[in-house]
Residue frames as qw, qx, qy, qz and C-alpha x, y, z in Angstrom:
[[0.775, -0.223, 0.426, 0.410, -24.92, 14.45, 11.29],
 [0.001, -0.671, 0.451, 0.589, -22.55, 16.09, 8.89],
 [0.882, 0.360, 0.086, -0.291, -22.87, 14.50, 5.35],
 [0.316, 0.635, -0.685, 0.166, -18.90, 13.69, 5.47],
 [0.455, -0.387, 0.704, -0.383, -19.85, 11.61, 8.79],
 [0.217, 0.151, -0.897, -0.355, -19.44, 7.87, 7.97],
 [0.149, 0.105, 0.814, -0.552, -22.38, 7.35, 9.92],
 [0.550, 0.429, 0.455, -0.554, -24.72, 8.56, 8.17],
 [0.295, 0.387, -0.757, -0.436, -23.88, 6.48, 5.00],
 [0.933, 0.005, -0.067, -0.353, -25.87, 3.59, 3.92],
 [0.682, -0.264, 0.682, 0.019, -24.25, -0.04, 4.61],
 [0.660, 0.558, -0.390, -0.320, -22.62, -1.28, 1.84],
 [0.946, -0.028, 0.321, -0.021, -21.37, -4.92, 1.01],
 [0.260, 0.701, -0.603, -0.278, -18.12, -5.78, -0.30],
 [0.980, 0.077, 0.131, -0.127, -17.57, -9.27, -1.93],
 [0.131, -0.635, 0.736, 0.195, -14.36, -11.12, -1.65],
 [0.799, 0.319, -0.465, -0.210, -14.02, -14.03, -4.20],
 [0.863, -0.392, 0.223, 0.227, -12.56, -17.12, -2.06],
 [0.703, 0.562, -0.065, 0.430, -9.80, -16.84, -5.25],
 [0.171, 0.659, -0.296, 0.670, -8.39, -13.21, -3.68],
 [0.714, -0.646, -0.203, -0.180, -9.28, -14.13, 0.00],
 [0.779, -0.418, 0.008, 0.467, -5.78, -14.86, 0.92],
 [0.134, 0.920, -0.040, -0.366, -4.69, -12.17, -0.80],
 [0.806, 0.512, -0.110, 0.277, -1.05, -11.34, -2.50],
 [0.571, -0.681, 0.092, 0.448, 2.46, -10.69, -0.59],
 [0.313, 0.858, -0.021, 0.407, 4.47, -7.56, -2.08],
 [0.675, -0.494, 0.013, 0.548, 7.91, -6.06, -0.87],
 [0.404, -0.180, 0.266, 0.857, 7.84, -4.00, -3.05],
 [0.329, 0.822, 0.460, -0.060, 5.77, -0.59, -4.79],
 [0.296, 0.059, 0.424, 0.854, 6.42, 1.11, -7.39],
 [0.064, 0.757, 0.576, -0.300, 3.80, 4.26, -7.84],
 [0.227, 0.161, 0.432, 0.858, 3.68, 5.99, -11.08],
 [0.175, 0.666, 0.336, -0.643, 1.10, 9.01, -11.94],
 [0.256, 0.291, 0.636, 0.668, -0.53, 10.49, -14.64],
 [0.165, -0.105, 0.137, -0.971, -2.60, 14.05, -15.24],
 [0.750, -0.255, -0.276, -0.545, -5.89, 11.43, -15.03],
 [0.952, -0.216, -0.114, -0.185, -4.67, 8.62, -12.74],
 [0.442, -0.629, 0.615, -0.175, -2.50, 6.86, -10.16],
 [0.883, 0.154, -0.421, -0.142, -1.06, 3.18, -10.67],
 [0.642, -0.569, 0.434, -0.275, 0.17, 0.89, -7.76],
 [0.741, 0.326, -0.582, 0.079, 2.32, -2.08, -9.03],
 [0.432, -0.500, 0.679, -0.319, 3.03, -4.44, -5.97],
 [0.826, 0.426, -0.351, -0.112, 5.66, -6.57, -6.45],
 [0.801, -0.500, 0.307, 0.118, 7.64, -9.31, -5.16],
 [0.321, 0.728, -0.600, 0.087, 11.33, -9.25, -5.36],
 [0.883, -0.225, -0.177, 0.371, 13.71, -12.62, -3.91],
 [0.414, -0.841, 0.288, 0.194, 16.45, -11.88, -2.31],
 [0.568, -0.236, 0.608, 0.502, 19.55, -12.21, -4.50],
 [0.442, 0.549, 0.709, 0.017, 17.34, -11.03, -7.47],
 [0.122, -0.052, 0.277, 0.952, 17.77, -8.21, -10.01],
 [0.137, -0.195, -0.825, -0.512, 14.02, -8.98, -10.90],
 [0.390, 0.091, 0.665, -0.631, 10.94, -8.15, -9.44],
 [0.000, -0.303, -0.926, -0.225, 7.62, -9.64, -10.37],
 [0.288, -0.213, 0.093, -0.929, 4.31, -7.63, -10.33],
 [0.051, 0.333, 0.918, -0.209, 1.66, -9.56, -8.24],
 [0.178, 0.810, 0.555, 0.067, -1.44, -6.87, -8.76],
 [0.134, 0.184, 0.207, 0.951, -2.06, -3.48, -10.08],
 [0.000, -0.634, -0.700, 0.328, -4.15, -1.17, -8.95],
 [0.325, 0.387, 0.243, 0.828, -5.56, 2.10, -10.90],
 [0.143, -0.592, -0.535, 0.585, -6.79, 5.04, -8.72],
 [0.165, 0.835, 0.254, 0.460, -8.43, 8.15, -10.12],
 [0.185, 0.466, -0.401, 0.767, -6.34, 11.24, -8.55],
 [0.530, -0.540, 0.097, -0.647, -9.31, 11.97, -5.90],
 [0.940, -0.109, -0.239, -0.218, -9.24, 8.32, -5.07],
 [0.735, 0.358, -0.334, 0.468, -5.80, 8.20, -4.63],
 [0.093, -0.426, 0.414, -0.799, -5.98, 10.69, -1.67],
 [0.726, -0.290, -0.101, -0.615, -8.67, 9.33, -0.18],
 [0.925, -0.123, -0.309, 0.186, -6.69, 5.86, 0.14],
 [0.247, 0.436, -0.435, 0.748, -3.50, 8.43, 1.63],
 [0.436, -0.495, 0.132, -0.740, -5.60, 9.77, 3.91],
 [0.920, -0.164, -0.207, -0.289, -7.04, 6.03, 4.98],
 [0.833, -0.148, -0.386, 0.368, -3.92, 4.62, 5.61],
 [0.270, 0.246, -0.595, 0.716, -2.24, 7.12, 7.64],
 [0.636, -0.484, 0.003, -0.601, -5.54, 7.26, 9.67],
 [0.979, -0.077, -0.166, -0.089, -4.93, 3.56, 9.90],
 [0.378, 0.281, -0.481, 0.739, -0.61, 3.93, 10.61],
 [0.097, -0.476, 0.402, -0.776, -1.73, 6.16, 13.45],
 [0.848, -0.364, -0.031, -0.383, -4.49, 3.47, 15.11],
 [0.825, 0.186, -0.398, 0.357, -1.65, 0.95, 14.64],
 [0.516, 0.341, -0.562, 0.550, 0.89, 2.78, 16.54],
 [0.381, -0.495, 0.411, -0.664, -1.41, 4.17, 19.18],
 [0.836, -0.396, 0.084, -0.371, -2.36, 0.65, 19.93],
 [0.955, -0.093, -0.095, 0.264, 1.04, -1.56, 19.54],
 [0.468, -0.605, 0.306, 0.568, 3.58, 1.40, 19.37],
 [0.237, 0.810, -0.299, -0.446, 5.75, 3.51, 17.06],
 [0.907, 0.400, 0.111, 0.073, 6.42, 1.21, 13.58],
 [0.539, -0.609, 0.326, 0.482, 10.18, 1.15, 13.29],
 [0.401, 0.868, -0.160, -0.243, 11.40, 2.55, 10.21],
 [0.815, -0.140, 0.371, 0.423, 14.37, 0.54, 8.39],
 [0.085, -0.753, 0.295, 0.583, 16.56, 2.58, 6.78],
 [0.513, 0.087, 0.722, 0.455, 17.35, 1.91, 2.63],
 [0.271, 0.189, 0.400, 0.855, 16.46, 3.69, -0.65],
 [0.111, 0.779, 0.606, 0.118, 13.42, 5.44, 0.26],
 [0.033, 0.863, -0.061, -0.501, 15.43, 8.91, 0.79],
 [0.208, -0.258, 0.633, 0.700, 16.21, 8.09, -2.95],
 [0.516, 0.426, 0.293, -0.684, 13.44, 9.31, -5.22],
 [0.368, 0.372, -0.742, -0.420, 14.98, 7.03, -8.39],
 [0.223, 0.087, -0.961, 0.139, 14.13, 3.62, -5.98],
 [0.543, -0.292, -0.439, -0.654, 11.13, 2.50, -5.58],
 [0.506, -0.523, 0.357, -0.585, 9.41, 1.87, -2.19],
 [0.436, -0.014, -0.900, 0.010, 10.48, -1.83, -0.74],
 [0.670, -0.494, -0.013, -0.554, 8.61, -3.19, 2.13],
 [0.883, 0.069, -0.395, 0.243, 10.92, -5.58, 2.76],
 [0.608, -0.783, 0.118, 0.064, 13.25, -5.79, 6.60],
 [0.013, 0.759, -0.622, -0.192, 16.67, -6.47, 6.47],
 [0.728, 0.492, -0.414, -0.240, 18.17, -8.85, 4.21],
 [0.786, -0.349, 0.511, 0.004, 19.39, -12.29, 5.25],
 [0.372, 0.642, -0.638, -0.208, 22.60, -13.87, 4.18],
 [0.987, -0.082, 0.062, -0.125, 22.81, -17.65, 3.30]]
């Protein structure tokens, strides 16, 4: 086995605190760099809101930071081969000033 193959890695254990178990909900990332490190800010925004809110940060060393790239589109591509192609909603992401929402289309009250 190749020493890249996850296989032959030891079993490791990850602990989830009941606290973070349910996690946090985000609609929004915001992904800033430095020449040592990556930062993830995912935040919730209301609708009607000028404001978001950061719910967690995350800090990635550069190497790390690929490594999670890499992970999810591995993961994007399992996704669509097993439910189909993820529709794409159109809004600011072909603006490089506006940070990435996750949010669908907006409902009006």
């Amino acid at each position: 086995m190749a020493a890249d193959d996850p296989k032959s890695r030891p079993p490791f254990n990850i602990e989830l605190p009941e606290d973070q178990a349910f996690g946090v909900y985000a609609n929004l990332a915001v992904i800033t760099h430095s020449p040592v490190e990556f930062v993830l800010d995912f935040a919730q925004m209301a609708p009607g809101l000028a404001k978001a809110q950061v719910r967690s940060r995350v800090i990635l060393a550069p190497h790390h930071a690929k490594r999670l790239m890499r992970a999810l589109n591995e993961n994007v591509q399992r996704f669509e081969a097993q439910h189909g192609p993820i529709k794409e909603i159109g809004g600011p992401s072909n603006d490089p000033a506006m940070p990435m929402t996750f949010s669908g289309p907006q409902g009006e009250a």
